[in-house]
The first five atom37 places (N, CA, C, CB, O) and aatype in JSON, in Angstrom:
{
  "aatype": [20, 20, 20, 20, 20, 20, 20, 20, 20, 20, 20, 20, 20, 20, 20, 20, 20, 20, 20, 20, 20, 20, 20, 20, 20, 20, 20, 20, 20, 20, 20, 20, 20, 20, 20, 20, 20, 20, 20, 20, 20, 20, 20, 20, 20, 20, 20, 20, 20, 20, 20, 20, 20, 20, 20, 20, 20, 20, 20, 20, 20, 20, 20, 20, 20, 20, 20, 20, 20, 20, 20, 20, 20, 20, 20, 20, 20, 20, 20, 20, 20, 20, 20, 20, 20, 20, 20, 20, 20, 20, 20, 20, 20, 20, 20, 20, 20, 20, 20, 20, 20, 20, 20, 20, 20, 20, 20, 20],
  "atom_mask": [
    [1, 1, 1, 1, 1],
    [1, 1, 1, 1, 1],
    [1, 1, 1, 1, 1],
    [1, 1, 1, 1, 1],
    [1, 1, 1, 1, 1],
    [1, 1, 1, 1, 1],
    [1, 1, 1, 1, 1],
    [1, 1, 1, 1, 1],
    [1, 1, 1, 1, 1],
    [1, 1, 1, 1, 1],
    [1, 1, 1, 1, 1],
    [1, 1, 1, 1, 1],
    [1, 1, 1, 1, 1],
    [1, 1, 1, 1, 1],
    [1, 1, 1, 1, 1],
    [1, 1, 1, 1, 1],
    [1, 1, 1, 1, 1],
    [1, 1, 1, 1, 1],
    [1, 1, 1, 1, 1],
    [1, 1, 1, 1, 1],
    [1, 1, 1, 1, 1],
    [1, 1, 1, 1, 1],
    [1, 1, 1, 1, 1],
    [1, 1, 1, 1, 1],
    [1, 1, 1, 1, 1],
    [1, 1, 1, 1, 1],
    [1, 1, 1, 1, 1],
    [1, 1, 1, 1, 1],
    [1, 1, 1, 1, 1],
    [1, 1, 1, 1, 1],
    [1, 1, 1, 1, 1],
    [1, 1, 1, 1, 1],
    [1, 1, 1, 1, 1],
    [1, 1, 1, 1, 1],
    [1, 1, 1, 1, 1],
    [1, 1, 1, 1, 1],
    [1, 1, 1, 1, 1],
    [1, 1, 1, 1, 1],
    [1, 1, 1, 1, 1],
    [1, 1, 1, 1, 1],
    [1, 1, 1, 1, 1],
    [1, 1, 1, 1, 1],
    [1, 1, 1, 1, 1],
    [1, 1, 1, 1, 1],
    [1, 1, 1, 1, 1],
    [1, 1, 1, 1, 1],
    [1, 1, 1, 1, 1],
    [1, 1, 1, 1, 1],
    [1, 1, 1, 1, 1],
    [1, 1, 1, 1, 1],
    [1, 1, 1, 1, 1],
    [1, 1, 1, 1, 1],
    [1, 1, 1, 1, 1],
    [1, 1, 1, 1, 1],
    [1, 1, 1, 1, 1],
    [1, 1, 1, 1, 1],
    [1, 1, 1, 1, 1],
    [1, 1, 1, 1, 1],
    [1, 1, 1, 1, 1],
    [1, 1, 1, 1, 1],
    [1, 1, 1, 1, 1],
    [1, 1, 1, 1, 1],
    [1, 1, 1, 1, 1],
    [1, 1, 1, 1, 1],
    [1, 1, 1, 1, 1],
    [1, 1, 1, 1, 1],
    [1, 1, 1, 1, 1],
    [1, 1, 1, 1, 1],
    [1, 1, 1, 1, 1],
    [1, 1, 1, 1, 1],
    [1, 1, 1, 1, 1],
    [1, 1, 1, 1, 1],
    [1, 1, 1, 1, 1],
    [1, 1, 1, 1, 1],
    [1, 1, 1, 1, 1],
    [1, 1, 1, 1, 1],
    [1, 1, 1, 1, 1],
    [1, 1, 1, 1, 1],
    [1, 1, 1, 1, 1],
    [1, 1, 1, 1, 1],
    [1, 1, 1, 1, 1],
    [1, 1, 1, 1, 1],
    [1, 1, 1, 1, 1],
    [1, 1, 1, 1, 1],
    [1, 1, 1, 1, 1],
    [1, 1, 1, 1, 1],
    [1, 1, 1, 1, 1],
    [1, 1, 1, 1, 1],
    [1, 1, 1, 1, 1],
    [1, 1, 1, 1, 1],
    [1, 1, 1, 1, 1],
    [1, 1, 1, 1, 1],
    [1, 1, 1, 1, 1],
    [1, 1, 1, 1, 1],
    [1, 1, 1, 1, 1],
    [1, 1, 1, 1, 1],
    [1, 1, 1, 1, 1],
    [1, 1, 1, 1, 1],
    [1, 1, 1, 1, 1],
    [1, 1, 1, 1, 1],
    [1, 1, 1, 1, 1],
    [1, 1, 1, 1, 1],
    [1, 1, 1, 1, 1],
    [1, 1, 1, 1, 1],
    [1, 1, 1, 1, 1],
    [1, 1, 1, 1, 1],
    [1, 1, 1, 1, 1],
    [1, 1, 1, 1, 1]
  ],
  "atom_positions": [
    [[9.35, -13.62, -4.82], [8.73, -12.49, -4.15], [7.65, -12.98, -3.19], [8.13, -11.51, -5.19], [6.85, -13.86, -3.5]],
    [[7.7, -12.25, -1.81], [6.78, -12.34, -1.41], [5.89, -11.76, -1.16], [6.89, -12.64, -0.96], [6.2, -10.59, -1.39]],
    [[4.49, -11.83, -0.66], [3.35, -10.75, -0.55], [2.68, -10.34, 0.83], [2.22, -11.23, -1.37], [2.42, -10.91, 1.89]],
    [[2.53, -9.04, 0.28], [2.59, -8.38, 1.97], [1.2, -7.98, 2.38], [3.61, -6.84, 2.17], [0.27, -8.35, 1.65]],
    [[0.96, -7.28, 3.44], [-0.28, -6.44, 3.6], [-0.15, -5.51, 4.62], [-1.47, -7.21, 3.88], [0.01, -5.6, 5.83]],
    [[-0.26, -4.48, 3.7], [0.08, -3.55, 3.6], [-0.78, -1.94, 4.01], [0.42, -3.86, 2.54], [-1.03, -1.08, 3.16]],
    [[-1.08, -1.84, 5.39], [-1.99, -0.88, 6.17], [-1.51, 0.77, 6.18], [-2.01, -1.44, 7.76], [-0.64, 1.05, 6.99]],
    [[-2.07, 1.93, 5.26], [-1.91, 2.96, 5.17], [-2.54, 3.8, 6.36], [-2.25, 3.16, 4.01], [-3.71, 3.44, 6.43]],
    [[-2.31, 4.63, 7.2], [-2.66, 5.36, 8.07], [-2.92, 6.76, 7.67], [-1.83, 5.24, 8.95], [-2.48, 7.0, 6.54]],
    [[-3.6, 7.92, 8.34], [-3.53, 9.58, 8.2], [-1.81, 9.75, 8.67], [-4.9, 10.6, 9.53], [-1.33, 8.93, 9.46]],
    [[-1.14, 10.62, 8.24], [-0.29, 11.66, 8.61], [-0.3, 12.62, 9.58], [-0.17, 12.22, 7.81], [-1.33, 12.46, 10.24]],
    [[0.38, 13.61, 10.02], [0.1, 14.85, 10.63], [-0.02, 15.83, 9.63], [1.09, 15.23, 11.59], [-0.21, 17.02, 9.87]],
    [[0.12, 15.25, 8.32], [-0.46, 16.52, 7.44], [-1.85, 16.42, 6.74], [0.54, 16.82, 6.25], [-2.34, 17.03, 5.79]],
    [[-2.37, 15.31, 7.66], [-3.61, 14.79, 6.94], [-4.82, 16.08, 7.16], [-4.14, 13.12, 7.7], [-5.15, 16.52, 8.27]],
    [[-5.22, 16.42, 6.19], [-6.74, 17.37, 6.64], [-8.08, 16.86, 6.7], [-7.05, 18.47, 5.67], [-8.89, 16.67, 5.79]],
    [[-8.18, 16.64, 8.14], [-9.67, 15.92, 7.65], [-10.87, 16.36, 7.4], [-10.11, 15.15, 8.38], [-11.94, 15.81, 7.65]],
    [[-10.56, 17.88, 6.65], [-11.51, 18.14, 6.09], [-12.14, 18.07, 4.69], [-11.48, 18.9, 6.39], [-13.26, 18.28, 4.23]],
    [[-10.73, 17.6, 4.1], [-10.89, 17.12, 2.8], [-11.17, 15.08, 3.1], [-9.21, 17.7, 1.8], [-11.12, 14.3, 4.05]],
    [[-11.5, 15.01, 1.42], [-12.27, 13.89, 0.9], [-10.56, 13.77, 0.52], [-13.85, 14.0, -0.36], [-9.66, 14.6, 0.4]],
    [[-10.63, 12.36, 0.4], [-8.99, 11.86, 0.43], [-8.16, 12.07, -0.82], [-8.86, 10.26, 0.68], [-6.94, 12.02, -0.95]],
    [[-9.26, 12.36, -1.85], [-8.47, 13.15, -3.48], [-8.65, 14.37, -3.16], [-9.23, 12.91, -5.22], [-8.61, 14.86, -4.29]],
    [[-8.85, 15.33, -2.39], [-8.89, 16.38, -1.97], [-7.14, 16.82, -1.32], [-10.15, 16.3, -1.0], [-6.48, 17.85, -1.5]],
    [[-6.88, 15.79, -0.69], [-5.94, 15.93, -0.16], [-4.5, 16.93, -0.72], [-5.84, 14.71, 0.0], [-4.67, 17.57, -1.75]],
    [[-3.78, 16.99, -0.35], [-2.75, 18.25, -0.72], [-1.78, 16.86, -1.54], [-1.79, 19.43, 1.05], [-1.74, 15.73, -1.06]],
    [[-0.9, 17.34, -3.12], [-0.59, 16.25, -3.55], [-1.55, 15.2, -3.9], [0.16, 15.89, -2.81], [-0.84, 14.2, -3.95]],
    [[-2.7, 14.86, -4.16], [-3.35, 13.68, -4.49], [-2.51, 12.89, -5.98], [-5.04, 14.16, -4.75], [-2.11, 11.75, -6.21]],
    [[-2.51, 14.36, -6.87], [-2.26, 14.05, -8.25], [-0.82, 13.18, -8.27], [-2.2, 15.5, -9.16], [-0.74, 12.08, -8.82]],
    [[0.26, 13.81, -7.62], [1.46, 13.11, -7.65], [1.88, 11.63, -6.5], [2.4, 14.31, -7.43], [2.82, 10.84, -6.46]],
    [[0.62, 11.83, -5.71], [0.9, 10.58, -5.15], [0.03, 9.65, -6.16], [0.5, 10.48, -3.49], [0.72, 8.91, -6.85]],
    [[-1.26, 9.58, -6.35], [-1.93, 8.62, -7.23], [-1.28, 7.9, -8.67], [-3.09, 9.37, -7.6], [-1.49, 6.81, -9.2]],
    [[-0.22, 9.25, -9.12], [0.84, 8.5, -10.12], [1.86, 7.54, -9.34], [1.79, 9.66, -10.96], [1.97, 6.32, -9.47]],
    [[2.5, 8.31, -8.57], [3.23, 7.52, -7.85], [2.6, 5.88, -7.71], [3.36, 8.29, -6.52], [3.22, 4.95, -8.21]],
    [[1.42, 5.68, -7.05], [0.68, 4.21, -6.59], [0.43, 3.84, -8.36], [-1.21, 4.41, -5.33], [0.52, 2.7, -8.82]],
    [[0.2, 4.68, -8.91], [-0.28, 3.95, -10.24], [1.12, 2.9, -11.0], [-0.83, 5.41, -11.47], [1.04, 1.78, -11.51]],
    [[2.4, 3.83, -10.78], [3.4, 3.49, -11.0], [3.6, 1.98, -10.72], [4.11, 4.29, -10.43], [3.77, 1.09, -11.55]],
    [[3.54, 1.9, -9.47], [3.73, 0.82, -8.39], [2.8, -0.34, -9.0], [3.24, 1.35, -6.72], [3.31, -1.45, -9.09]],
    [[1.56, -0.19, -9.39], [0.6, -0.84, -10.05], [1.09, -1.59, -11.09], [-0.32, -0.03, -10.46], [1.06, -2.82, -11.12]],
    [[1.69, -0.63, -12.23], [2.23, -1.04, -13.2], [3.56, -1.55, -13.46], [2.04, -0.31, -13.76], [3.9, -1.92, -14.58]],
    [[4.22, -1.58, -12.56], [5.57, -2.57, -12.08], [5.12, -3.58, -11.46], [6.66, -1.97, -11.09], [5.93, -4.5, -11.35]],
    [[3.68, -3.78, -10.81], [3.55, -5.22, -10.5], [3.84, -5.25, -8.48], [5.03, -6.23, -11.66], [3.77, -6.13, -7.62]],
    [[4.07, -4.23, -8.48], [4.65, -4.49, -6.33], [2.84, -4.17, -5.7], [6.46, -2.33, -5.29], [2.46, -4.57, -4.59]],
    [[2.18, -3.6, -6.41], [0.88, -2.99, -5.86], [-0.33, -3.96, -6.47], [0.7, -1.27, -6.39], [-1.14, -3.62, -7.33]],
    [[-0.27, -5.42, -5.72], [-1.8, -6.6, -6.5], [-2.76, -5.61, -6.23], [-2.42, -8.48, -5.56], [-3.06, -4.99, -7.25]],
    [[-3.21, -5.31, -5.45], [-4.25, -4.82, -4.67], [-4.52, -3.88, -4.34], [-4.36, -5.12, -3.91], [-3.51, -3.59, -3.72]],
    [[-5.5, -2.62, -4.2], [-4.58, -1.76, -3.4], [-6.4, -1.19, -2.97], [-3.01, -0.5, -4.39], [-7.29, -1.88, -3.49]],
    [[-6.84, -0.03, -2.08], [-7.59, 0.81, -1.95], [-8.29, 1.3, -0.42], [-8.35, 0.39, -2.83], [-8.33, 0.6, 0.59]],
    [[-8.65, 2.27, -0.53], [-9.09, 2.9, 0.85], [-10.25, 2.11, 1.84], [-9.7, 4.35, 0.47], [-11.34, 2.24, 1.28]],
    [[-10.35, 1.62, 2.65], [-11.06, 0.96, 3.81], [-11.4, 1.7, 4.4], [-10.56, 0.15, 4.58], [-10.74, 2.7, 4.69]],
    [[-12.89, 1.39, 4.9], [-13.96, 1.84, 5.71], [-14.04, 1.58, 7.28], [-15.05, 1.3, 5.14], [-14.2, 0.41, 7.63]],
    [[-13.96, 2.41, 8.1], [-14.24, 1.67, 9.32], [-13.17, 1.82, 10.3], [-14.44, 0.24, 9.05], [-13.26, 1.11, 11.3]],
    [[-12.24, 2.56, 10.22], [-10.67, 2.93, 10.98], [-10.64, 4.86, 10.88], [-8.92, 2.0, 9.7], [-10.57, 5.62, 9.91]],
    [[-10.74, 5.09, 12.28], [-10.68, 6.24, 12.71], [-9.0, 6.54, 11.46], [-10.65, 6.25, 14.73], [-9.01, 7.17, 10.4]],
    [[-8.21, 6.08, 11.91], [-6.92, 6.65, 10.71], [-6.2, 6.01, 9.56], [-5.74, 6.96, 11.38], [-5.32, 6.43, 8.8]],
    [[-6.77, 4.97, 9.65], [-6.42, 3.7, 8.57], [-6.99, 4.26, 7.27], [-7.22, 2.06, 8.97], [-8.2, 4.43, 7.32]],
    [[-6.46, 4.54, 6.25], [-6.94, 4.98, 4.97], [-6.81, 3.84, 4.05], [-6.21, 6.21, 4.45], [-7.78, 3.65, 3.32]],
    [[-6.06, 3.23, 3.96], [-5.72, 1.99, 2.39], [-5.16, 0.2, 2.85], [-3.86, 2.86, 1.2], [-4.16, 0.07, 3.55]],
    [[-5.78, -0.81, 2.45], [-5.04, -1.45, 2.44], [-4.65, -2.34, 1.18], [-5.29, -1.87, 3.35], [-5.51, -2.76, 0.41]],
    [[-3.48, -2.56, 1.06], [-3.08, -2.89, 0.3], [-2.05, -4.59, -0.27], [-2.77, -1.83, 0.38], [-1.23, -5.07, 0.52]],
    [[-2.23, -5.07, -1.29], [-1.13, -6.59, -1.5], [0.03, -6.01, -2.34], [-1.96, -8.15, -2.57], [-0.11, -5.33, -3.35]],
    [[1.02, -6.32, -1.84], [2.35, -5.65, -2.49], [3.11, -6.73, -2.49], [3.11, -4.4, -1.72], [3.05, -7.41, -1.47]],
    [[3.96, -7.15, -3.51], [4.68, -8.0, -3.89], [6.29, -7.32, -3.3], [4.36, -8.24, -5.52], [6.77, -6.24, -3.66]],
    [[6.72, -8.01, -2.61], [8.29, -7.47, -2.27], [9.46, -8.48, -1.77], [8.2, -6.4, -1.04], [8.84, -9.4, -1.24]],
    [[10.46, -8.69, -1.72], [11.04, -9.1, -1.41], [11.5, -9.27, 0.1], [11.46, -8.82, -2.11], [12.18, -10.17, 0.59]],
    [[11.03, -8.32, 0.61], [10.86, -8.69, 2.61], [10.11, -7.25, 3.0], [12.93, -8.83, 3.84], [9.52, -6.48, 2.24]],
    [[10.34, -7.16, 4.54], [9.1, -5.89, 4.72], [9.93, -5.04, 4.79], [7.98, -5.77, 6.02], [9.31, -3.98, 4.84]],
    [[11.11, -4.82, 4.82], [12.16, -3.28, 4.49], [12.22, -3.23, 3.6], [13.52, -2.98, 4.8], [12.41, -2.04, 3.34]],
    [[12.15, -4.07, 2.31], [11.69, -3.39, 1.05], [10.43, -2.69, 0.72], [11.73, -4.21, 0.2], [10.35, -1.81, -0.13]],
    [[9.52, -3.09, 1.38], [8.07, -2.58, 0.63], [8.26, -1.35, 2.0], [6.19, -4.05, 0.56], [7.5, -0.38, 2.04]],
    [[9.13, -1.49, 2.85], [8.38, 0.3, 3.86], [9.87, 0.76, 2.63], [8.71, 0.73, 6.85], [9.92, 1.99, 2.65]],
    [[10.51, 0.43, 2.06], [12.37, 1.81, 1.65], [10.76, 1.77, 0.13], [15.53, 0.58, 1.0], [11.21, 2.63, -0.63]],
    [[10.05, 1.53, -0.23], [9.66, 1.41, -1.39], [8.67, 2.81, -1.1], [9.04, -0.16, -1.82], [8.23, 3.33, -2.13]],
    [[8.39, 3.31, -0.1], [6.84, 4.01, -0.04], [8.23, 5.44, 0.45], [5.06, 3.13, 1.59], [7.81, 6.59, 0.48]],
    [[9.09, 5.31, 0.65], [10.24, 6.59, 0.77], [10.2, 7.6, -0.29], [11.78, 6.06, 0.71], [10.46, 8.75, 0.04]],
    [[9.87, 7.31, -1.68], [9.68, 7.89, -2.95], [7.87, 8.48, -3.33], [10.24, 6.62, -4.01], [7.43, 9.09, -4.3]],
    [[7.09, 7.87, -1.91], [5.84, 8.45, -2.18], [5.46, 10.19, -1.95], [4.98, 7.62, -1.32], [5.19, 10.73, -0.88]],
    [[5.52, 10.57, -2.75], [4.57, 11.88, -2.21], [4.23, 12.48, -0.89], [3.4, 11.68, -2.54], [4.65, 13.42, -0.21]],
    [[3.27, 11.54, -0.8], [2.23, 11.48, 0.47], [2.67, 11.14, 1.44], [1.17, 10.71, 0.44], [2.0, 11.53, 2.4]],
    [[4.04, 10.22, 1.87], [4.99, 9.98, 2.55], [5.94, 10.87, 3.24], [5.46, 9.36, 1.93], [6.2, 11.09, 4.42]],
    [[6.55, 11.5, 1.68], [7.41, 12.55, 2.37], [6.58, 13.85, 2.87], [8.56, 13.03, 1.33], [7.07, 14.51, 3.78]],
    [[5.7, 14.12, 2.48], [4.89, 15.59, 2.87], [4.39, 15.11, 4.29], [3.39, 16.12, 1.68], [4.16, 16.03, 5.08]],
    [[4.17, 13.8, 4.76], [3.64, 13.38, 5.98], [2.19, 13.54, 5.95], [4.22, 14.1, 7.09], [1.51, 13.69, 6.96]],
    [[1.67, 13.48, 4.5], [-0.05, 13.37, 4.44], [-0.25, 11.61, 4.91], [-0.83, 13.78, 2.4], [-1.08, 11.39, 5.79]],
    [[0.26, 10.83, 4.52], [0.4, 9.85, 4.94], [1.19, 8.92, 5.42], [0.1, 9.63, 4.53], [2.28, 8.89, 4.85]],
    [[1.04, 8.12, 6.3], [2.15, 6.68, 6.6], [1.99, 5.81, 6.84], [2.91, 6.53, 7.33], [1.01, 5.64, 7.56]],
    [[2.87, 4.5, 6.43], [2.85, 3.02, 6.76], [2.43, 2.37, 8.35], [4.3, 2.59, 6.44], [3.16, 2.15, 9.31]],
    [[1.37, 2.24, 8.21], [0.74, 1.89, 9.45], [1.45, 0.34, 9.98], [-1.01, 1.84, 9.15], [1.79, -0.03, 11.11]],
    [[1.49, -0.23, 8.92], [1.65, -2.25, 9.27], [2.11, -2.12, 8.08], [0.12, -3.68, 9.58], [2.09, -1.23, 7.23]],
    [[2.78, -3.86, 8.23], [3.46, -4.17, 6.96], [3.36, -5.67, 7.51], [5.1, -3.39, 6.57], [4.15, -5.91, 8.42]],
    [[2.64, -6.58, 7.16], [2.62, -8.18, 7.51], [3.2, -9.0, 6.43], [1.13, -8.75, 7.73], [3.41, -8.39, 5.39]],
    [[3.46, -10.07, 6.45], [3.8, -11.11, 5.61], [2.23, -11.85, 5.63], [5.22, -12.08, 6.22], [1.39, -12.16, 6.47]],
    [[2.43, -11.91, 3.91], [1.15, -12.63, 3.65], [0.81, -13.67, 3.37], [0.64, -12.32, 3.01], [-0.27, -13.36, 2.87]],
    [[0.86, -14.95, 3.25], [0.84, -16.33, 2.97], [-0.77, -16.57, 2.47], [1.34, -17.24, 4.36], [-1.77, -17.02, 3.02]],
    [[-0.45, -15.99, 1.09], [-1.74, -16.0, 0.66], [-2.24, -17.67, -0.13], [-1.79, -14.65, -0.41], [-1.44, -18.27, -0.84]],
    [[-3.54, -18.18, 0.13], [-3.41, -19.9, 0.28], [-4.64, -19.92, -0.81], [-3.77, -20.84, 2.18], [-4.83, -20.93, -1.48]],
    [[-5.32, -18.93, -0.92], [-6.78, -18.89, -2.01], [-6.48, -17.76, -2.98], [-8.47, -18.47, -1.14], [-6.62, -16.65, -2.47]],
    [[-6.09, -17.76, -4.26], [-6.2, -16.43, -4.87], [-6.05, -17.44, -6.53], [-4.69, -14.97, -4.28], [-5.28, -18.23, -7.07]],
    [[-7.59, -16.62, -6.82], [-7.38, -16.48, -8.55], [-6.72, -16.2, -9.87], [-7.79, -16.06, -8.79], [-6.83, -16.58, -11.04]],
    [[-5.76, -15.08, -8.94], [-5.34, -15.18, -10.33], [-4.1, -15.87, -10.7], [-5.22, -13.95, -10.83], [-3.31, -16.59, -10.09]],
    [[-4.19, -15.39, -11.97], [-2.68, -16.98, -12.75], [-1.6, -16.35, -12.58], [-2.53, -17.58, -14.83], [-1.51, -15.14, -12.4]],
    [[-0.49, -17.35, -12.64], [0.89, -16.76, -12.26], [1.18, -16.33, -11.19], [1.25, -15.87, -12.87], [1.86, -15.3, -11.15]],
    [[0.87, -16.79, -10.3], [0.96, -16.49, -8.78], [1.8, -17.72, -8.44], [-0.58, -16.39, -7.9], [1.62, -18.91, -8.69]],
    [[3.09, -16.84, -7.56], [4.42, -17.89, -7.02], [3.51, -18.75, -6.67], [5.61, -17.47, -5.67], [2.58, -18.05, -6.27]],
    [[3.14, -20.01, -6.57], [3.34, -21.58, -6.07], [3.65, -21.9, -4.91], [4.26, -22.25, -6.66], [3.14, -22.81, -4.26]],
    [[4.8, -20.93, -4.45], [6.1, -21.33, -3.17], [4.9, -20.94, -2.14], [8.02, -20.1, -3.01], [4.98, -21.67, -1.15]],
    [[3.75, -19.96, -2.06], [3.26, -19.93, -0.82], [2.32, -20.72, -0.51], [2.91, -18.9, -0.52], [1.91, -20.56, 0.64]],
    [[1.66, -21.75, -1.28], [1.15, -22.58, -0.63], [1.37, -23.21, -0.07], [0.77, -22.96, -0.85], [2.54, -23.6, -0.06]],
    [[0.44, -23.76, 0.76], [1.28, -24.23, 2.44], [2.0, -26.23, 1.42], [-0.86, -24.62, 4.73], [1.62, -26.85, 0.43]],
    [[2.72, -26.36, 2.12], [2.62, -27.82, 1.84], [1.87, -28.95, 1.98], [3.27, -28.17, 2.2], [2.28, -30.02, 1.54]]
  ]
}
């Protein structure tokens, strides 16, 4: 597996008058990401400061980047168009703590 990074954007159903658990659906998308958490595709995940529409970024474990965007197809917040996949990078992550982390991406 490899690891991604993973940039959440507003929707056209975004309200920006709500606080982002305010949002329409919060409850069934936050299971949804919790899900994702607990299968292991979501290392990382949370809302960023500082981007007019950028809401989350996130480390997702996937097998290429059409898996991790066909993976967010089952989100909530996706299909209602409260939110969407802004970026999707390949991550070649070279410093990270924790254990059990593939090997294969360190550089040679």
């Amino acid at each position: 597996m490899a690891t991604f990074a993973v940039t959440t954007a507003r929707g056209p159903a975004w309200d920006p008058a709500r606080d982002i658990r305010q949002q329409a659906e919060w409850d069934a998308h936050a299971a949804f990401a919790d899900g994702l958490v607990d299968s292991g595709v979501i290392v990382l995940g949370g809302p960023i400061d500082g981007a007019t529409d950028e809401v989350a970024l996130l480390a997702m474990q996937a097998a290429d980047a059409d898996e991790v965007r066909s993976i967010f197809d089952a989100d909530p917040w996706v299909v209602s168009e409260v939110l969407r996949i802004k970026d999707v990078r390949h991550w070649r992550l070279w410093l990270d703590s924790r254990t059990g982390r593939d090997q294969n991406e360190r550089p040679a």
